[in-house]
Backbone as JSON, one array per atom type, in Angstrom:
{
  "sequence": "XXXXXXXXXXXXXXXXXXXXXXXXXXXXXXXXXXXXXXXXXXXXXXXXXXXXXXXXXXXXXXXXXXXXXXXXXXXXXXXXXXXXXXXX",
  "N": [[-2.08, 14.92, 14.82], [-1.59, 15.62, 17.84], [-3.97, 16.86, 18.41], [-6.15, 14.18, 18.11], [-5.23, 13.46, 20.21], [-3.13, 12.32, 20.45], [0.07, 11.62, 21.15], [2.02, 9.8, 21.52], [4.95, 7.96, 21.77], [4.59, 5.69, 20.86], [2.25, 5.73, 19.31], [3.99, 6.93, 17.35], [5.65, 5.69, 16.09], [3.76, 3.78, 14.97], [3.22, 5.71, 12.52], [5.66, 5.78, 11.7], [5.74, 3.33, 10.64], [3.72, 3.37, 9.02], [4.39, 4.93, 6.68], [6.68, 3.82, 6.1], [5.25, 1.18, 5.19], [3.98, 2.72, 3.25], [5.89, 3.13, 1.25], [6.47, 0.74, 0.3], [4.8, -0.13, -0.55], [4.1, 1.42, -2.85], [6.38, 0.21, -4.39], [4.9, -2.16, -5.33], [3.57, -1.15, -6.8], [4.56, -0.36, -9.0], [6.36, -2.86, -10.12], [3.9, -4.11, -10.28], [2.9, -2.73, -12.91], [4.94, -2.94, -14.29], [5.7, -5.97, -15.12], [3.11, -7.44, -14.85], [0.25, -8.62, -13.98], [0.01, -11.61, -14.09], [2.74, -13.29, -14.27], [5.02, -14.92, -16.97], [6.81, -17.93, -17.85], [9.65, -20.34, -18.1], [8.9, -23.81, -17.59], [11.31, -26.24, -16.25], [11.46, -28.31, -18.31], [11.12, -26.71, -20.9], [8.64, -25.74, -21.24], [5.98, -23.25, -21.32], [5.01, -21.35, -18.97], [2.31, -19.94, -16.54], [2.15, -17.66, -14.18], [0.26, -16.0, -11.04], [1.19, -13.19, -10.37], [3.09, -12.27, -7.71], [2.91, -10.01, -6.44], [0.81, -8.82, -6.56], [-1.23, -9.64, -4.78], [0.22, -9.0, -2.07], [0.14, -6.24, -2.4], [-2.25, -5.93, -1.96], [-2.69, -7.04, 0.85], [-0.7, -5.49, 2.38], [-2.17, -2.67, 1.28], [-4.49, -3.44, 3.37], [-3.19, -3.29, 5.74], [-2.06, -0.79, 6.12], [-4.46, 0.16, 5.91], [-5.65, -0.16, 8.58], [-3.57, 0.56, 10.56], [-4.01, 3.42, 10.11], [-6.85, 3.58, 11.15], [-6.22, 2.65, 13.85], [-4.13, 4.91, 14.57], [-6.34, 7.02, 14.66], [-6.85, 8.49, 12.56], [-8.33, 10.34, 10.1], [-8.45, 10.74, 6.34], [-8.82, 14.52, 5.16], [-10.64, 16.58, 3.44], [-9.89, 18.54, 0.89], [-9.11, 21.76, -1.05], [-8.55, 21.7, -3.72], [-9.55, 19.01, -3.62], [-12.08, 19.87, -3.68], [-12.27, 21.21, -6.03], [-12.26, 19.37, -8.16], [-14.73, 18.39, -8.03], [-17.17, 18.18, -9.93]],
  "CA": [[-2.06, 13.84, 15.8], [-1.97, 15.91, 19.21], [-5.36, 17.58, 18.15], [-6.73, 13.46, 18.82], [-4.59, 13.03, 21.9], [-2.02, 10.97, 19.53], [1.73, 12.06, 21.14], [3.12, 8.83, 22.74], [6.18, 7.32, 21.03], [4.34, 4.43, 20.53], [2.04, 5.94, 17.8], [5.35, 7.89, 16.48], [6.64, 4.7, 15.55], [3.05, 3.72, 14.04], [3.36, 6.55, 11.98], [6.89, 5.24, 10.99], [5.53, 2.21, 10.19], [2.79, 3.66, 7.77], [5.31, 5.83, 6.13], [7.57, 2.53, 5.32], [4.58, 0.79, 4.24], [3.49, 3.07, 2.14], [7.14, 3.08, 0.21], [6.4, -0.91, -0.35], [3.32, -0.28, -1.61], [4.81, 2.25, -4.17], [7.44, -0.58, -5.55], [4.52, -3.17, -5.55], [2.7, -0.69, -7.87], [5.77, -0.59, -9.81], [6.32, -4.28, -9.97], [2.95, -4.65, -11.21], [3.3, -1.94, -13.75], [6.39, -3.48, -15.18], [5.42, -7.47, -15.28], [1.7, -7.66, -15.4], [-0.39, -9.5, -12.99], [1.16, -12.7, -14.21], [4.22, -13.9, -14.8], [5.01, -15.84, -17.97], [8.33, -18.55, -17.53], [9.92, -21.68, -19.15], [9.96, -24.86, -16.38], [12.76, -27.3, -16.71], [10.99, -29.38, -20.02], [10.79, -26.35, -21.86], [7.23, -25.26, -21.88], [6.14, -21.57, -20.79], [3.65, -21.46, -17.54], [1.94, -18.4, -16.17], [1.44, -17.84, -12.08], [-0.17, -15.2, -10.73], [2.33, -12.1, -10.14], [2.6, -12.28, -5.77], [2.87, -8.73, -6.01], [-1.07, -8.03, -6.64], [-1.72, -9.77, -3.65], [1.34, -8.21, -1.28], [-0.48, -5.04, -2.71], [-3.92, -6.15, -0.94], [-1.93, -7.12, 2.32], [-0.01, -4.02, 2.43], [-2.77, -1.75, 2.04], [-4.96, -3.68, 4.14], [-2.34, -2.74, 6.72], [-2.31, 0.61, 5.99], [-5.8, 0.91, 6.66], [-5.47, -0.47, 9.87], [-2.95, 1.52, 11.32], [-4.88, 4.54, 10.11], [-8.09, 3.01, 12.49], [-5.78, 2.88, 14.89], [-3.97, 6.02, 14.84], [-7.69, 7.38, 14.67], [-6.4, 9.42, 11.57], [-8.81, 10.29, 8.67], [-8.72, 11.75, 5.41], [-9.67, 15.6, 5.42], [-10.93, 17.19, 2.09], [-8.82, 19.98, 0.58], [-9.5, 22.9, -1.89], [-8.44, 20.99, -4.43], [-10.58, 18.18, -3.84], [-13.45, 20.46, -3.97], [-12.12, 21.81, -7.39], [-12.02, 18.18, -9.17], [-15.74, 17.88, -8.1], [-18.2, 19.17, -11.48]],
  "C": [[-2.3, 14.37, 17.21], [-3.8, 16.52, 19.66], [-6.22, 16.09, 18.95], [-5.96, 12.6, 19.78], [-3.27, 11.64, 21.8], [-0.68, 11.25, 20.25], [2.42, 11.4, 21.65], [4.0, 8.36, 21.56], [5.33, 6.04, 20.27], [3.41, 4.65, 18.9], [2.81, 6.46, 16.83], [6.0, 7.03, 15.69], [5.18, 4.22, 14.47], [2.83, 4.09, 13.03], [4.9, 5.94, 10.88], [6.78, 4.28, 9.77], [5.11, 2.5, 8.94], [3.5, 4.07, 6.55], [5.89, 4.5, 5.14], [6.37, 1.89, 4.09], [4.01, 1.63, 2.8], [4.67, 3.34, 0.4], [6.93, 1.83, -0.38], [5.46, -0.92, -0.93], [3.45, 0.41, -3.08], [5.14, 1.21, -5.25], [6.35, -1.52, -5.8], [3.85, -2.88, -6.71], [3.69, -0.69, -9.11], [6.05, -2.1, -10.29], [4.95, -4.46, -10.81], [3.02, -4.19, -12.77], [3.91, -2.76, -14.89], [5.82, -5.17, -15.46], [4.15, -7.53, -15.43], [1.05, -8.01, -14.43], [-0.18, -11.0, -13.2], [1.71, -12.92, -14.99], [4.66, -15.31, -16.13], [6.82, -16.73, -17.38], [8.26, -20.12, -17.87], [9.97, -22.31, -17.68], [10.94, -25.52, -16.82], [12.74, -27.98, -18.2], [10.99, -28.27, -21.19], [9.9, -25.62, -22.05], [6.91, -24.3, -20.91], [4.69, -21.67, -20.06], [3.84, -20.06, -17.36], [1.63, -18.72, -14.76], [1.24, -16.3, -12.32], [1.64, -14.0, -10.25], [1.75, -11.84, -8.23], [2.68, -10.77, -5.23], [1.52, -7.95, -5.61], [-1.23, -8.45, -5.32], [-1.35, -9.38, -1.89], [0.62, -6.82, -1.63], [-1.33, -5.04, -1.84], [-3.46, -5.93, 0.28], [-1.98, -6.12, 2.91], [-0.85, -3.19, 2.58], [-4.01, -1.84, 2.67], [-4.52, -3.44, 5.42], [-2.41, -1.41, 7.24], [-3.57, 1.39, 6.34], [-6.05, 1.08, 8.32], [-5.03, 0.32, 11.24], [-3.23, 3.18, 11.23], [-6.25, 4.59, 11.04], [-7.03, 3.84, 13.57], [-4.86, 3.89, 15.97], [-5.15, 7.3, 15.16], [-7.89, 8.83, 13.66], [-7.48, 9.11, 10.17], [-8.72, 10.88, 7.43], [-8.91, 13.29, 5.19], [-9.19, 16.29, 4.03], [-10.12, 18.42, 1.54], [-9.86, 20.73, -0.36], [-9.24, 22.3, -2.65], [-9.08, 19.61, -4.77], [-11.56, 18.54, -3.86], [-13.54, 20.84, -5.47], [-12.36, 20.18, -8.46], [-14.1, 17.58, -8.81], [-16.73, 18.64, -8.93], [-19.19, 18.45, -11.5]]
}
């Protein structure tokens, strides 16, 4: 971060932010995992309806967010040794 002139509190907390989000994004993957992409359930009469699971789309949100605050930290990706090794 100081390398692109990043060191005010204000992106420190951006950083915070990302961090969090990226823990919610974890459980949403989890959440999906576990239930499906939708949800099966009895209404009041008896009979078993499916909705969409609101997690897939809290997923999108989330790391539509995440991208964001990566823009805006002006933070990218950078390739490792190991990502050179997985390329054949």
């Amino acid at each position: 971060m100081k390398e692109n002139g990043v060191a005010k509190e204000v992106f420190e907390d951006l950083v915070k932010d990302y961090m969090k989000l990226y823990v919610v994004k974890e459980l949403l993957i989890v959440d999906i995992r576990k239930t499906g992409v939708s949800i099966s359930n009895r209404n009041r009469y008896g009979y078993t309806t499916s909705k969409r699971n609101t997690s897939v789309s809290d997923f999108y949100k989330v790391n539509q967010q995440m991208i964001k605050l990566l823009d805006k930290l002006k933070l990218e990706p950078v390739a490792t040794e190991e990502d050179d090794d997985d390329e054949l």
